[in-house]
Structures are given as structure tokens and as C-alpha cells.
C-alpha positions as CSV (number, residue, x, y, z in Angstrom):
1,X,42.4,-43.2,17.9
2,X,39.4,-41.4,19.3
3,X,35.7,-41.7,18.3
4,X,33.1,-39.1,17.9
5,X,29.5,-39.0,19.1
6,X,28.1,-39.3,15.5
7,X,29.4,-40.7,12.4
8,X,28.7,-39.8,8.3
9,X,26.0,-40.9,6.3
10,X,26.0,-44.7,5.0
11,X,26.4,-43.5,1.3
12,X,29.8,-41.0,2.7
13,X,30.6,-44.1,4.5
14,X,30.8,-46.5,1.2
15,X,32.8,-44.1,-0.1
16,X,35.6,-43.3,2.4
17,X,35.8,-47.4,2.0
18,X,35.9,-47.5,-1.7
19,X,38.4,-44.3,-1.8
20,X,40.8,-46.2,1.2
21,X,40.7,-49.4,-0.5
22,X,42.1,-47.5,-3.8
23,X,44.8,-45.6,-2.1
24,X,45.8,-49.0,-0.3
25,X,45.8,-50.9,-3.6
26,X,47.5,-48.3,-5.7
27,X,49.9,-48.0,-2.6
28,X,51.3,-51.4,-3.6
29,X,51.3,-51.3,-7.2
30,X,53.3,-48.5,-7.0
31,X,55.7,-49.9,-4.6
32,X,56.3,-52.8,-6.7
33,X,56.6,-50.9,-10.1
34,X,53.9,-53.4,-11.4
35,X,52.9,-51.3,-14.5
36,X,56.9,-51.5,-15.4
37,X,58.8,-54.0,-17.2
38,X,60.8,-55.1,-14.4
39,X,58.4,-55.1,-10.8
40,X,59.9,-56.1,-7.9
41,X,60.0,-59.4,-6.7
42,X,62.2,-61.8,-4.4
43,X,64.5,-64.7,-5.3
44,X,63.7,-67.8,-4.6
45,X,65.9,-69.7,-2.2
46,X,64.9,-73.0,-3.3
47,X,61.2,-73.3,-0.6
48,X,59.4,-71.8,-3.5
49,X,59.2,-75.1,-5.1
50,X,57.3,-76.4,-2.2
51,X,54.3,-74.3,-2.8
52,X,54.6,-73.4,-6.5
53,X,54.9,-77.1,-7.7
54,X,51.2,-78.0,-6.0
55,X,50.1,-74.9,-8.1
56,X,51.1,-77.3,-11.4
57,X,53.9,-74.3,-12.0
58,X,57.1,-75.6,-13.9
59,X,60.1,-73.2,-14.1
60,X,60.8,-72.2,-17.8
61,X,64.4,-71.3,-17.5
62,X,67.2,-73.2,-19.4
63,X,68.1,-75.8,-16.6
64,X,64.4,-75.9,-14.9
65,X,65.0,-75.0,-11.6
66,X,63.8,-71.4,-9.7
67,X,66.6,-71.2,-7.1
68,X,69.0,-69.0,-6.6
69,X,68.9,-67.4,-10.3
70,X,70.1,-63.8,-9.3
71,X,67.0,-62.6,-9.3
72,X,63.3,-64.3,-9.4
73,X,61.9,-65.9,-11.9
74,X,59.5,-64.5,-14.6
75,X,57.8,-67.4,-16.3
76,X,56.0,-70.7,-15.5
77,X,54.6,-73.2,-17.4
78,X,51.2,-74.1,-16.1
79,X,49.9,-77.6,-15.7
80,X,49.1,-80.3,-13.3
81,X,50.8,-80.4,-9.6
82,X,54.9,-81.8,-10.0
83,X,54.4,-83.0,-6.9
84,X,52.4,-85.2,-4.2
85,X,52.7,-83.6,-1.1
86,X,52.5,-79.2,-1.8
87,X,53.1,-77.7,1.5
88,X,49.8,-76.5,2.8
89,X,49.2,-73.0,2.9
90,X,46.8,-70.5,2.0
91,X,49.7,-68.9,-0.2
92,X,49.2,-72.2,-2.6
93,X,45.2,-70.9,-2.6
94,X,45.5,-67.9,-3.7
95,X,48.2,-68.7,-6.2
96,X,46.0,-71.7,-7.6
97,X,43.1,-69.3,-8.0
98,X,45.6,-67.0,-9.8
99,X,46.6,-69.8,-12.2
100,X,43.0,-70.3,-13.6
101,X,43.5,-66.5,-15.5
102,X,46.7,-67.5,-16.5
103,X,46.8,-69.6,-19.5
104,X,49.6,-71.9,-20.2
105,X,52.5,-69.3,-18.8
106,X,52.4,-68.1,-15.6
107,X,54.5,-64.8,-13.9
108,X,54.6,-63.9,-10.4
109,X,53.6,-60.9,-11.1
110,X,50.1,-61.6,-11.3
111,X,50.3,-62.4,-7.7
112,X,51.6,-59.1,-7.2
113,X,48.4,-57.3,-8.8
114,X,46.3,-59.7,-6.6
115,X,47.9,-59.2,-3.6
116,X,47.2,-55.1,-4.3
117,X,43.7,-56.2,-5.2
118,X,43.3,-58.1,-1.7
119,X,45.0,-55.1,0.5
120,X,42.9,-52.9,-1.5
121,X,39.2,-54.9,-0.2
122,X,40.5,-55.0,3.2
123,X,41.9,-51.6,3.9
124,X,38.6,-50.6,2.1
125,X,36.4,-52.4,4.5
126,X,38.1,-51.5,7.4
127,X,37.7,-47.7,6.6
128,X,34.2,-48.5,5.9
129,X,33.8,-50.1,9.7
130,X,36.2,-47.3,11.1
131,X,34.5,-44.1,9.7
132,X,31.4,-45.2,11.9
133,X,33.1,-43.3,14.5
134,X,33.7,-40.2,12.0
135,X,35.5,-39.1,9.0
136,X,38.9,-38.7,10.3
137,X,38.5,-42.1,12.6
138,X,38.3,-43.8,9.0
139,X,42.5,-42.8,8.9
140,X,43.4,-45.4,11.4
141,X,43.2,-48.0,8.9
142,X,46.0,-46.5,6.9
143,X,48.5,-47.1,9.1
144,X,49.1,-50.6,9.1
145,X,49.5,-50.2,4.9
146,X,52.3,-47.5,5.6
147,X,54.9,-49.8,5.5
148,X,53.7,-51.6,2.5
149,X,54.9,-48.1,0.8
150,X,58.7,-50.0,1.4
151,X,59.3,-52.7,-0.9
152,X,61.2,-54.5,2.2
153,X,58.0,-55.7,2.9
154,X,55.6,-55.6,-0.5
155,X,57.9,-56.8,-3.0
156,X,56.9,-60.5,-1.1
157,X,53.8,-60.6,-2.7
158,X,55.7,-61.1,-6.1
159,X,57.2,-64.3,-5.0
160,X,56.4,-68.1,-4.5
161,X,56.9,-68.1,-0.9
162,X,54.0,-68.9,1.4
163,X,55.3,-65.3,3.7
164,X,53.3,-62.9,1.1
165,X,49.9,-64.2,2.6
166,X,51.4,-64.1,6.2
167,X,51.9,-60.6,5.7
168,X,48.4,-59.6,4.0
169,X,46.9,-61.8,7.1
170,X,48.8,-59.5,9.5
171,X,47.6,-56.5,7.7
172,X,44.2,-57.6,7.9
173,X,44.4,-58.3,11.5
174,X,45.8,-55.1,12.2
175,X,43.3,-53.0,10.2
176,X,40.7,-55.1,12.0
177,X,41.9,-53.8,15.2
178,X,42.7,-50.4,14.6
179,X,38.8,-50.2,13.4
180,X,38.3,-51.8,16.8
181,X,39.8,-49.3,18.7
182,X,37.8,-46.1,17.0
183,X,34.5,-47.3,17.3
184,X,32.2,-48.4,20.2
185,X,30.3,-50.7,21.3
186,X,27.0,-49.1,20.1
187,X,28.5,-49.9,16.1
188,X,27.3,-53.0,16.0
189,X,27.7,-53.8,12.6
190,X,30.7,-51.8,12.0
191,X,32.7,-53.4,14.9
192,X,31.3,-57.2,13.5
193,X,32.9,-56.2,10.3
194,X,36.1,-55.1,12.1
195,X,36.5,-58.2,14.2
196,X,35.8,-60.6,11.2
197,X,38.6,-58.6,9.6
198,X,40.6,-59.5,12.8
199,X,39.5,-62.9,12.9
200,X,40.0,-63.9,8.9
201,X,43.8,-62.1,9.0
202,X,44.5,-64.4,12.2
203,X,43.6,-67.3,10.0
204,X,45.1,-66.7,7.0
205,X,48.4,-66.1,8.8
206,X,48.9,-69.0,10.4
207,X,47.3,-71.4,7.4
208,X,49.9,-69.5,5.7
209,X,53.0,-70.8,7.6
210,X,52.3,-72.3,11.1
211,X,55.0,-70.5,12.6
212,X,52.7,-67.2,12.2
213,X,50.2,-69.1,15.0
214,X,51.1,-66.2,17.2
215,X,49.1,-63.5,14.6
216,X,45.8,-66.1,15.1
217,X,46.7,-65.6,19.0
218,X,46.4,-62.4,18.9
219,X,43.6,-61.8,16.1
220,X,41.2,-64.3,19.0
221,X,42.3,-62.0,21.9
222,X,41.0,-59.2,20.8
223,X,38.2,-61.0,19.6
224,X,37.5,-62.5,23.0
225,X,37.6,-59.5,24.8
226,X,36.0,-56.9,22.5
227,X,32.3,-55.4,23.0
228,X,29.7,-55.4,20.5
229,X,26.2,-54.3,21.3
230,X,24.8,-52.5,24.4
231,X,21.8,-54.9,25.7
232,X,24.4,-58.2,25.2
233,X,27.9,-56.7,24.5
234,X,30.3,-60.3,25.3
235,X,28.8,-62.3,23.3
236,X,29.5,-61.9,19.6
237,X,33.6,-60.8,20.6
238,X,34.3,-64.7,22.2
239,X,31.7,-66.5,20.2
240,X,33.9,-65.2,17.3
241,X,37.4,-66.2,19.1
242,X,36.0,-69.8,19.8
243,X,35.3,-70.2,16.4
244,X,38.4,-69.6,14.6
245,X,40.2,-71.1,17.0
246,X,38.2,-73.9,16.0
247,X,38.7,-73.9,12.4
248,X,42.2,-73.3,12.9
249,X,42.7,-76.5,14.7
250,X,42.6,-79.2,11.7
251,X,44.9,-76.8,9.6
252,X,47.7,-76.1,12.7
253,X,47.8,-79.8,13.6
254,X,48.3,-80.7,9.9
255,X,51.2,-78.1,9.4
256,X,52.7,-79.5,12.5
257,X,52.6,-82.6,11.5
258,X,53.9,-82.5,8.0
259,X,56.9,-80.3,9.7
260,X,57.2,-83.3,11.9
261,X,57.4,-85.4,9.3
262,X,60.0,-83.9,6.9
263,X,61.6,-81.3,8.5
264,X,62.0,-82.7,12.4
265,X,66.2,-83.9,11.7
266,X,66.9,-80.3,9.9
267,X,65.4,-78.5,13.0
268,X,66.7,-80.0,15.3
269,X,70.3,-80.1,14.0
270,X,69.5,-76.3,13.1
271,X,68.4,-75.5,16.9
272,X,71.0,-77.7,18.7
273,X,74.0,-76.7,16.4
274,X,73.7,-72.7,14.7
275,X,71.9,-71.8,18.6
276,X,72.2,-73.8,21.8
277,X,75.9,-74.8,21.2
278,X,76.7,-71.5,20.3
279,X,75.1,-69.9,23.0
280,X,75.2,-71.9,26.1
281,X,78.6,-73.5,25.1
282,X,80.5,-76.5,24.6
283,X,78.8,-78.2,28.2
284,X,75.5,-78.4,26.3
285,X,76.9,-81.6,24.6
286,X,76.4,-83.7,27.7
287,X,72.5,-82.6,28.5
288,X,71.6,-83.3,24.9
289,X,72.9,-86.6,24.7
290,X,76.0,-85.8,22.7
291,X,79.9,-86.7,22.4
292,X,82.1,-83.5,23.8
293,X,83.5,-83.9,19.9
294,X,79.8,-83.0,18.5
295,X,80.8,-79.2,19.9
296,X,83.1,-78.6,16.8
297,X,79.9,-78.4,14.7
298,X,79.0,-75.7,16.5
299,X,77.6,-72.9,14.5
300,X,77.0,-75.2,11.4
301,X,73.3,-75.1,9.8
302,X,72.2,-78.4,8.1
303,X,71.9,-76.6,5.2
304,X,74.5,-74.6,2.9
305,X,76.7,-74.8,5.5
306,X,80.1,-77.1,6.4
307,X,79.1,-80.7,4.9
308,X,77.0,-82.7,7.6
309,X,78.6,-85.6,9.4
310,X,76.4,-88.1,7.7
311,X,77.2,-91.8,8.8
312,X,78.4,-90.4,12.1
313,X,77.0,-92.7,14.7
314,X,76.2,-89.9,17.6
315,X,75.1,-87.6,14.9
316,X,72.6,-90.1,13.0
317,X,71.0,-91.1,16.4
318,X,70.7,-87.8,18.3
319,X,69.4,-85.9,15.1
320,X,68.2,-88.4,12.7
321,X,67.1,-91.1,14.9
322,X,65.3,-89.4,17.7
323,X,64.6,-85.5,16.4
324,X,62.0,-85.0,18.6
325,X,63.7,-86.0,21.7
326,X,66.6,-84.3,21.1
327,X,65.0,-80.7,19.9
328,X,62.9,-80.8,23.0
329,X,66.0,-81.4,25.3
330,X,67.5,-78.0,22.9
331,X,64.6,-76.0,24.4
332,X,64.8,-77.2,28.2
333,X,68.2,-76.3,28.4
334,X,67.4,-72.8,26.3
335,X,64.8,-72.4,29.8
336,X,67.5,-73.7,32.4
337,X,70.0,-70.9,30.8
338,X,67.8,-67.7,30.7
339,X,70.7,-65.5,29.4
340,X,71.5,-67.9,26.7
341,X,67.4,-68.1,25.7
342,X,67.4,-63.7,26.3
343,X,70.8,-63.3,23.8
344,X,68.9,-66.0,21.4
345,X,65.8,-64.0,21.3
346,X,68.2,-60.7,20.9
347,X,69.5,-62.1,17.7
348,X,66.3,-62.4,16.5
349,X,65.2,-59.3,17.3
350,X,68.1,-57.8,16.0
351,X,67.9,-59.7,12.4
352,X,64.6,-57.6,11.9
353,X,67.1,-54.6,11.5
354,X,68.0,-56.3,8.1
355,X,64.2,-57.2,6.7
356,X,65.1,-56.4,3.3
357,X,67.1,-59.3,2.7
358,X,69.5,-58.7,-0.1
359,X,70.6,-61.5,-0.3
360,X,67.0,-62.3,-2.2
361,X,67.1,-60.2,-4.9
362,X,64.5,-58.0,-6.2
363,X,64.8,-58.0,-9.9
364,X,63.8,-60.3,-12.5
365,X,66.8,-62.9,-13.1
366,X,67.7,-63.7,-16.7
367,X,66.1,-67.3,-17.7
368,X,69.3,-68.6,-19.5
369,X,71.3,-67.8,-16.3
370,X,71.8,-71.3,-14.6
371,X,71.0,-72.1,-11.1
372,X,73.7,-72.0,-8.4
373,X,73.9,-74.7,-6.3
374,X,73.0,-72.6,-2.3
375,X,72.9,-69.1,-1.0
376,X,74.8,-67.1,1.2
377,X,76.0,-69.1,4.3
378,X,75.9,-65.8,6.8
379,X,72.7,-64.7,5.3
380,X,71.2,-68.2,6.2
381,X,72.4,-68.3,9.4
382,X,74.6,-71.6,8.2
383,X,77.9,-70.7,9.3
384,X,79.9,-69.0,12.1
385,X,81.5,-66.4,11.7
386,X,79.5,-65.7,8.7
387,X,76.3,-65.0,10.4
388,X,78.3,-62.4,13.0
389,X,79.6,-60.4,10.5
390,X,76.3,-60.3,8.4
391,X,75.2,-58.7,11.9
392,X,77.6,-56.6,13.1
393,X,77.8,-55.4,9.1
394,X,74.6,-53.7,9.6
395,X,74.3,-49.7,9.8
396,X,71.0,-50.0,11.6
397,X,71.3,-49.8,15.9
398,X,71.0,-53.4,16.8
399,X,69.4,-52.6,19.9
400,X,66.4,-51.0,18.3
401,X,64.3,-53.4,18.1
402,X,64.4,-54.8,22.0
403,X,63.9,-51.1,22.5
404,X,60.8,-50.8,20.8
405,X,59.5,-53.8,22.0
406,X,60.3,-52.5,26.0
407,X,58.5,-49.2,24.9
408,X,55.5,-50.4,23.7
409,X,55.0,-53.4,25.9
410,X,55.3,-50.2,28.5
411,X,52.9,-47.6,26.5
412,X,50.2,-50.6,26.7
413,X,50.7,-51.3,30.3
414,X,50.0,-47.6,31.4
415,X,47.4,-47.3,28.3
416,X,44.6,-46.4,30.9
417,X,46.5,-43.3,32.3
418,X,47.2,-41.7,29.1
419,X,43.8,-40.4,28.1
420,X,42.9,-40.5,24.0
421,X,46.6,-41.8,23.3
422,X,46.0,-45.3,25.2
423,X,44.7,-47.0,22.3
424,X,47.0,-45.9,20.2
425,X,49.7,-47.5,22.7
426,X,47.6,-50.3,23.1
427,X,48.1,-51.1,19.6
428,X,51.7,-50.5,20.0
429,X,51.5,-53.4,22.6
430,X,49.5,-55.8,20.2
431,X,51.8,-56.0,17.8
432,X,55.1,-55.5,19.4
433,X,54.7,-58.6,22.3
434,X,53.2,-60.5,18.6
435,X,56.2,-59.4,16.9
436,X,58.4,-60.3,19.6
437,X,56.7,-64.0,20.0
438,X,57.3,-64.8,16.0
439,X,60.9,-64.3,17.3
440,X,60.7,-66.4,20.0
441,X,59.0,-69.0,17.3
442,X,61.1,-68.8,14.8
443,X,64.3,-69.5,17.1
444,X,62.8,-72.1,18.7
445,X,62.0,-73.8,15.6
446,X,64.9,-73.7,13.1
447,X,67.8,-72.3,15.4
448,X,69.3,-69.1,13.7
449,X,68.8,-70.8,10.1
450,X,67.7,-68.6,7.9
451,X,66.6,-66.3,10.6
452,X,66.7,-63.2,8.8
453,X,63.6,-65.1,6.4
454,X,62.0,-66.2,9.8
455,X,61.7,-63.3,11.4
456,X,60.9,-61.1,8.4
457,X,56.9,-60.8,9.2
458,X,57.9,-59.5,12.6
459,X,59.6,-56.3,11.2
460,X,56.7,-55.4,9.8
461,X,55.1,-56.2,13.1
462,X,57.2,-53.4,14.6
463,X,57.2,-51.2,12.1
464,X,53.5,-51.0,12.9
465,X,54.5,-51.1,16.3
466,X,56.7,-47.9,16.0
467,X,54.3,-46.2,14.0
468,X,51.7,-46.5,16.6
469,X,54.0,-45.1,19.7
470,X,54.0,-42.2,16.7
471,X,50.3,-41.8,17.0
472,X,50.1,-42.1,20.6
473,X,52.5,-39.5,21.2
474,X,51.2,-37.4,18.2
475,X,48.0,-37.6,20.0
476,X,49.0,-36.9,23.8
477,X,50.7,-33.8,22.3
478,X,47.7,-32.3,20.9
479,X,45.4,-33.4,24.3
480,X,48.1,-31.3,26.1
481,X,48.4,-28.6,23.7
482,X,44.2,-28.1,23.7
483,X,44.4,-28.4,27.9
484,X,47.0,-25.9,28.0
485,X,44.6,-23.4,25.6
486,X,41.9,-24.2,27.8
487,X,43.6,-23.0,30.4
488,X,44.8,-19.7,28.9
């Protein structure tokens, strides 16, 4: 990620946008076979409904219900919202606005086309802001579509899940920043675009699921501390970081809330239960208020796991009663046990190995097949041994990831040493230590439930990550390769 001393003209300039933004788009339409009969697409595991039904979407399958079909399904009814409360996200936005060109049946594949429509403007505007710097500068913005190219992580935006708009506000973040990291100061306009790019992916991110509130973090970093302008360079950079932070205030504290208020018993029997009991051991009863006998539901997620011990005294006070109390008393005995809270966070990391999730499936499910009743109990995290042997099952290192992270975090601490590769390690950093704090989020919040689902957004994170320790090293290469010529 260098820049040159002069970039192309404004009309080559529209161009090299309009040209990136095609490749990007056409990059996901072929990844999801859109133009076939049978794109790719993920299962629902029963949270569609929570989006889908404030989009007025009923299932038109034989028994009415979207879950757990053997594949996803492929037509809708369209009408008024089934239900009061629709989880807010910006997922539910863009899948309303999708609605209106729908008529009365609905497919998720038109979210699929949309989706390749979005990636498509913003890879194309971030070329446009990046080729200020030059031609080949305008590259940098391919990277973080790359791994869209993998259906592990496109074939999301063909679902009713709120994680496809997660990922295209990650994508626009990073494209932001990599446009960031080419130019200089002296682009005014070009870098404005670039960090509204950075700012807007932040946002849509986290209003897409609050646990993504570490993307918005690091979208109004690198506002805050980015350049723009010669006479008055700091001003535009944090006046631009204060205000999303701002609008993403109202939309954070409402997620929060509603999780509070409906989900604050299942994650806090998820984080006591399938993580601290497991990992800091039977004596973890006692701190969080619990009988020694509470330790045989150790490893046990509140969903599709072992039956719950419902009209259990203990259990109905410590988890129903006071959730709150009880989860926070989970997380200070996580801190007071380091090694438990580091092999936590290692599971985590180590689910990203298995991103494609196939326990969703990918194909369109037949609509007289009937619903079945849960999913996989290892592949939610529900259910010791299960969840072991889905891990230890996998032909991927399970160290990898922790590596990456270690290396990157690294490559951006020595960024200023290595010449015209640091900001290509600095971008390494940016999205691995993101990546890595989704983890922490997502373990902290729901236990090892589901954690393969939760932690999905950060294996793309690192597969950015990774591709940027690529560039860096690509590029400190060729530095050393023209020194040495020099030389000669």
C-alpha cells in the first residue's frame, strides 16, 4: 500500500470505480450461482424468524415454519409484520426495502442480487477514493472482496439472518481503510469518501447485531486518528468518529436492551453452564451462587441440548430470577482465572477454522419436507462431548488462528520499521485484534452456544487479516529486491 506523487485523471478515475465495483459485484454473483436454479444460501436455524417476520415474510412450505428444513427456504409470502417486536437490525432494512420489488412471493435470493449490488457500490467507491494515489493504488480495495470469492462467507447474503449485513458492514469498513492507507493527506476528498466508507461499515455492523460493536470501534479509530487536509489536517478524521459514535448510541442501547430483555436467562445459563463450568471446574459452583449438584449440567446449552432443569429451585433463581447478577459473577470469575478466560477465547478462535458451517446447509430445501424439531447439538455448542469432537474433527490446524492473530498484532507493532510494507501490516493489525475482540464478545455473551455462528464474521476478519501479512511481505520482498539492484 504505497502512494504515488500524482494520480489519473478524474474521468480515468470514475472509471477504475465503475470497473472495481463490477468485478466486486460479479465476484458475488458468481460465488453464489445466482443466475442458476439452485444459488447458494444458508439454512435457517430457527433466528431467521426473528428478522424475517418484521419484514411481513410468511414461510410457504407445507407445515409453515423455516427451520431446520435441510436446506433454506425458497419462497415467502409477503404481507404485513407476523410479529410485534422484529429484532432490530439493519438486515430487517434492507430486506424490507427488498420486499417492496417483490410482489406477493418473496425468495432470498433477491437479497443475494442486492447484497452483490451493495458490494459492488462500495468496492466501486473505494477504488474511486484509492486510485487518487495512482492506478495500481486503486487494487487495495480488492482485497477485502477476496474472500467473498468463497461461498463460506458470501452465501450469508442469501439468508434471513441479520450476519449478511454484518459482513457487507465489515467489508465496507475495510475497503474504507485500505483507501485510507494509499492516499494522503493532501486527497482531501478522496480520503472524506474513504472514511465515510469506514464510518458507514462501522454502523451498519453493529445496527446489524450488537455483538459486531467491535467493527464500529474500530471503523471510529481510524477515523479519529486519520489526516485530511494540509492547513487543518485533525479535524474532519475525529469530528467524523464523534459523530457515529453518536448515532450509534440510541441503536446499541436499544439492542442491548431488548437482549436484556429476552435473551438475559439463555445467556447466562449459556455462559455459566457450556463455558465457565467447563473450563474453570466444578469449584465455580460456589462463586456463582450455585449448589455443588448444579456442576452435572456442565457443558449443557439451554438450547437443543439435555432438557433444562425447569422448576429447579437453584436453577430458576440463579438463571431465571437474577440473569444479570449471575452472568456478571460468570465474567469476574472468567478474569480471576486467566487460563480459563485464554482456553475460552482459544475455542473461539479455533471455531473460526470451521466458518463454513455445514451444519447450515447451502442448497435450497424441498418445501414439502417438514421441519425438524433442533440442530446439531455439537455444532451448537449444546452438548459435551459433542462440541469436542466437532473440534478436534476438524482437518484445519487449530492453532492457526491464535497464530495469525500473534503475527499480525506483531507486523503492526513494528509497522514503522518496515518501510512501504507497514501499512500493509498495519491493516493486518486492524482486523486481526477486531477479529480477535468479536471472539472475546461472542464468548462472553452466549458461552460456546452456537459459537461456530458467533464467531463466523471474525473468520472473515482474519482471512483479511492473513491476506494482508501477504501483501506486506509481498511488498517488503520487492523493496529488498529493488535495494539489492540498486546496489548492483
Amino acid at each position: 500500500m504505497t502512494a504515488t506523487a500524482t494520480g489519473p485523471r478524474p474521468r480515468d478515475r470514475v472509471l477504475l470505480g465503475a470497473a472495481g465495483g463490477l468485478a466486486a459485484a460479479l465476484l458475488v454473483v458468481l460465488a453464489l450461482r445466482l443466475p442458476s436454479g439452485s444459488p447458494l444460501g444458508v439454512e435457517d436455524n430457527g433466528d431467521g424468524y426473528r428478522l424475517f417476520c418484521g419484514a411481513g415474510l410468511t414461510p410457504l412450505t407445507a407445515d409453515g415454519y423455516a427451520s431446520w428444513r435441510g436446506g433454506w427456504t425458497t419462497d415467502f409470502a409477503v404481507g404485513p409484520p407476523t410479529c410485534p417486536g422484529p429484532v432490530p437490525s439493519s438486515a430487517l432494512v434492507i430486506t424490507r426495502i427488498t420486499t417492496w420489488f417483490a410482489g406477493d412471493t418473496w425468495s432470498p435470493a433477491i437479497l443475494g442480487w442486492t447484497y452483490a449490488v451493495l458490494v459492488g457500490m462500495v468496492v466501486g467507491l473505494g477504488a474511486w477514493a484509492a486510485s487518487a494515489a495512482g492506478r495500481r493504488q486503486a487494487l487495495v480495495v480488492a482485497v477485502p472482496a477476496l474472500p467473498l470469492a468463497a461461498a463460506t462467507f458470501s452465501r450469508f447474503f442469501v439468508s434471513t439472518y441479520s450476519e449478511p449485513a454484518g459482513l457487507l458492514g465489515s467489508l465496507t469498513t475495510a475497503v474504507g481503510v485500505a483507501a485510507v492507507l494509499v492516499t494522503r493527506r493532501e486527497h482531501r476528498a478522496a480520503r472524506v469518501v474513504a472514511l465515510v466508507l469506514t464510518a458507514a461499515g462501522g454502523l451498519v455492523a453493529t445496527t446489524a447485531k450488537v455483538a459486531y460493536v467491535p467493527v464500529l470501534a474500530a471503523a471510529v479509530l481510524v477515523c479519529a486518528l486519520t489526516a485530511v487536509g494540509v492547513r487543518r489536517p485533525r479535524r474532519v478524521g475525529p469530528a467524523l468518529a464523534v459523530v457515529t459514535a453518536l448515532l450509534a448510541v440510541a441503536p446499541v442501547v436499544d439492542a442491548l436492551e431488548r437482549q436484556q430483555q429476552f435473551y438475559a436467562a439463555v445467556n447466562a445459563h449459556n455462559l455459566v453452564f457450556t463455558t465457565v463450568l467447563l473450563e474453570v471446574g466444578p469449584s465455580a459452583t460456589a462463586p456463582l451462587g450455585l449448589p455443588p449438584d448444579a456442576a452435572r449440567l456442565t457443558g449443557n446449552g439451554y438450547f437443543n441440548g439435555p432438557p433444562r432443569p425447569d422448576g429447579v429451585p437453584w436453577w430458576e433463581g440463579a438463571i431465571l430470577g437474577r440473569p444479570a447478577e449471575t452472568r456478571a459473577a460468570a465474567l469476574v470469575l472468567l478474569a480471576e482465572h486467566p487460563t480459563a478466560a485464554a482456553r475460552a477465547v482459544g475455542v473461539g478462535l479455533q471455531a473460526t477454522t470451521l466458518a463454513d458451517l455445514p451444519y447450515l446447509d447451502s442448497l435450497p430445501a424441498s418445501p414439502a419436507n417438514p421441519s425438524a424439531p433442533s440442530g446439531h447439538p455439537g455444532w451448537a455448542g449444546a452438548r459435551q462431548p459433542d462440541l469436542a469432537q466437532v473440534l478436534d474433527a476438524t482437518r484445519r490446524p487449530p492453532w492457526l488462528p491464535s497464530a495469525l492473530v500473534v503475527v499480525a498484532l506483531l507486523a503492526a507493532a513494528t509497522a514503522r520499521w518496515q518501510g512501504a510494507a507497514g501499512r500493509w501490516s498495519l491493516a493486518a493489525g486492524l482486523a486481526a485484534s477486531t477479529a480477535l475482540a468479536l471472539v472475546v464478545v461472542a464468548v462472553a455473551g452466549d458461552g460456546y452456544f452456537e459459537v461456530f455462528k458467533h464467531v463466523w464474521l471474525a473468520a472473515y476478519l482474519l482471512a483479511l487479516a492473513g491476506l494482508c501479512l501477504l501483501g506486506a511481505a509481498a511488498t517488503a520482498l520487492v523493496t529488498a529486491m529493488r535495494s539489492r539492484r540498486r546496489r548492483v
